[in-house]
N, C-alpha and C positions, 0 to 999 in steps of 0.2 A: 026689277026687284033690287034694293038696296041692299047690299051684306051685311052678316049680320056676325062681327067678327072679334073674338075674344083675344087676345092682346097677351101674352105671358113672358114678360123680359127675363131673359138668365145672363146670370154673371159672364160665360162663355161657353166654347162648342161642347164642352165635356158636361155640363149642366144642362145643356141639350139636350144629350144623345140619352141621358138617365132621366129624363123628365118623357122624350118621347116614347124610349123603352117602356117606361111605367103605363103610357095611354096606352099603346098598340099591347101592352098586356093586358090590362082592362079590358079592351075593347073583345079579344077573342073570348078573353072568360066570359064576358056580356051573352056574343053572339053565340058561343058555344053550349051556354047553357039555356039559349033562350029556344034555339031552332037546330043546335048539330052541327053547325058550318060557320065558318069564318072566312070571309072573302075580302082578301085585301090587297090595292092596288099599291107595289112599291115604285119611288122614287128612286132617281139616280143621283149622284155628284157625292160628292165626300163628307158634307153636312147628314145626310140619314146612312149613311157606311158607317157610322159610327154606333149612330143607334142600333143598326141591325149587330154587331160586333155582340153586342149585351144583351139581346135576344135570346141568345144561341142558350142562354142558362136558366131562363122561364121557365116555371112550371106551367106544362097546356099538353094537351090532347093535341099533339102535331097530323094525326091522321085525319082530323078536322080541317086544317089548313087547306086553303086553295088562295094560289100567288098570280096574279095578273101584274101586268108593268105599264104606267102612265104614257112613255113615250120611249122610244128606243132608236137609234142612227145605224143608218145601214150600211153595216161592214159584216165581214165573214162573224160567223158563230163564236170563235173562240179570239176576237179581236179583242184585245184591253179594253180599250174604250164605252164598249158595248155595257148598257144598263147590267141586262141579265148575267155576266161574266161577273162583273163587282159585286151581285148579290150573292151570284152561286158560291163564290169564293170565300166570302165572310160572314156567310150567314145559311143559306139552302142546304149546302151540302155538309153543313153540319147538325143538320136537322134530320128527323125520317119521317119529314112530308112526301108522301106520294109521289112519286115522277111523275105520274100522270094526271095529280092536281098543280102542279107546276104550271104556268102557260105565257113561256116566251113570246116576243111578237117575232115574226117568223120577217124579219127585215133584211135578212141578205137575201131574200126574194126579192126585191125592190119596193119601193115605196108604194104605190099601185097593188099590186099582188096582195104583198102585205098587208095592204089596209082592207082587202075584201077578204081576205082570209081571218085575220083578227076581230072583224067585226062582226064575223058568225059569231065568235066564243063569248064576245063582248055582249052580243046581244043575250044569251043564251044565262049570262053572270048575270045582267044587273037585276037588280040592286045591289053596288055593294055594300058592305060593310065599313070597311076603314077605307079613307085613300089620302096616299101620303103623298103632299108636293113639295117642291125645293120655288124658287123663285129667283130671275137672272138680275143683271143690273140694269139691265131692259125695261123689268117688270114680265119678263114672259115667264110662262109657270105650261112643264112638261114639257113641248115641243109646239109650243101656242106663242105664235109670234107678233109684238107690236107690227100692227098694218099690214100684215098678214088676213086674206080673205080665204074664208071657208065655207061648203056649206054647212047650214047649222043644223041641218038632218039629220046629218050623219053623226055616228058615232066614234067613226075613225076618222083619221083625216091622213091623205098621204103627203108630206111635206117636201118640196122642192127646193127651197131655195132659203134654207133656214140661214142667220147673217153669220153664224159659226160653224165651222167646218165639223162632222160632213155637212154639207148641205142637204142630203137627200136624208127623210127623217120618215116616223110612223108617229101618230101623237093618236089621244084618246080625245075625244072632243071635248069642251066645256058642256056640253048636254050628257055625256056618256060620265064625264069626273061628280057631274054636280047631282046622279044618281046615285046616294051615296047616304049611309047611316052618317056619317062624321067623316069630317074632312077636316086634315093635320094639317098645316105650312112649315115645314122645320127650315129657318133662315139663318144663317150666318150674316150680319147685318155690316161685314167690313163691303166695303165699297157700292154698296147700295143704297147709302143714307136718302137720295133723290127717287129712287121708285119709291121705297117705304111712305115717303113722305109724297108724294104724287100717290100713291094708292090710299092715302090716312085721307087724303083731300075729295077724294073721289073721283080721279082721273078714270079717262078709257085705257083701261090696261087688262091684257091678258090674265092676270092675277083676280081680275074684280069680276070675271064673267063666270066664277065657278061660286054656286049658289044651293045649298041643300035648306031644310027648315030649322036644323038646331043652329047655333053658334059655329060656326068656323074657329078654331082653336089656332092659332100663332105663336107658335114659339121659338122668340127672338134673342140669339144670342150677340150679345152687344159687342 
């Protein structure tokens, strides 16, 4: 299946992070009023930390909220690095979504572990709602690596030998991302001008295997 992918340039990351804010608000008042529930898969890296920063001031039903995470690297729990740490810090725990619709990937277990344990809740989620991805200068998108083999069953995947440290990862699959109401790209577009334009062309890249039926929404900050 071809993607099917809406294109939105902004000026830079701060045009971003207020453009994304404004979907991922939409999108809960959407879900919230259509069904009760808003289930949305976040992103890591510093491009959506911005957006989730302006969140925190939404108006929404946060007991509605339920948080899933794309991909996450396995280190201890309170490691910096860790997705779920960056979120908590600038965005979760200044919210009163439920701890117990919160759902870390449980990766200082190891990557193995991990991924069958995730892929209970995973299973148990979809369909989501929103899910927001970043994209490397690879062209990998979550913890989905060029020439990286998976199987495509699954919905988790445990990763090994990802090319940036750590190497040992937990990723959601492109079958598990691409179940999905709407799916985000929020890209900061410095030093990636070569995936961008390899993915515009229709390369084999990790980025082009996450596929739902509306528009794929892109928003690129130049």
């Amino acid at each position: 299946m071809t993607q099917n992918l809406n294109w939105q340039h902004l000026k830079n990351t701060n045009e971003l992070a207020i453009k994304a804010a404004e979907l991922i608000a939409q999108s809960a008042k959407h879900a919230i009023a259509a069904k009760g529930v808003f289930k949305l898969v976040l992103a890591g890296g510093s491009t959506p930390e911005n957006a989730y920063r302006l969140l925190i001031n939404i108006e929404t039903d946060w007991n509605k909220w339920h948080i899933y995470y794309g991909d996450e690297r396995c280190l201890p729990i309170e490691d910096k690095d860790r997705n779920s740490k960056m979120a908590t810090d600038v965005f979760l725990k200044h919210t009163s979504i439920p701890k117990q619709q919160i759902h870390p990937i449980p990766s200082e277990l190891g990557g193995q572990e991990a991924a069958i344990a995730y892929q209970a809740i995973v299973k148990q989620a979809l369909p989501f709602d929103l899910v927001l991805l970043g994209m490397g200068e690879d062209g990998h998108t979550a913890s989905l690596f060029p020439g990286h083999q998976h199987n495509k069953n699954e919905l988790v995947h445990a990763v090994s030998n990802a090319p940036k440290p750590p190497s040992e990862r937990v990723s959601l699959s492109a079958k598990a991302l691409s179940q999905s109401e709407q799916v985000i790209f929020l890209i900061s577009a410095n030093n990636k001008q070569q995936a961008l334009a390899d993915w515009q062309k229709g390369k084999d890249l990790p980025v082009a295997t996450i596929n739902i039926e509306k528009p794929i929404e892109i928003l690129l900050a130049e």
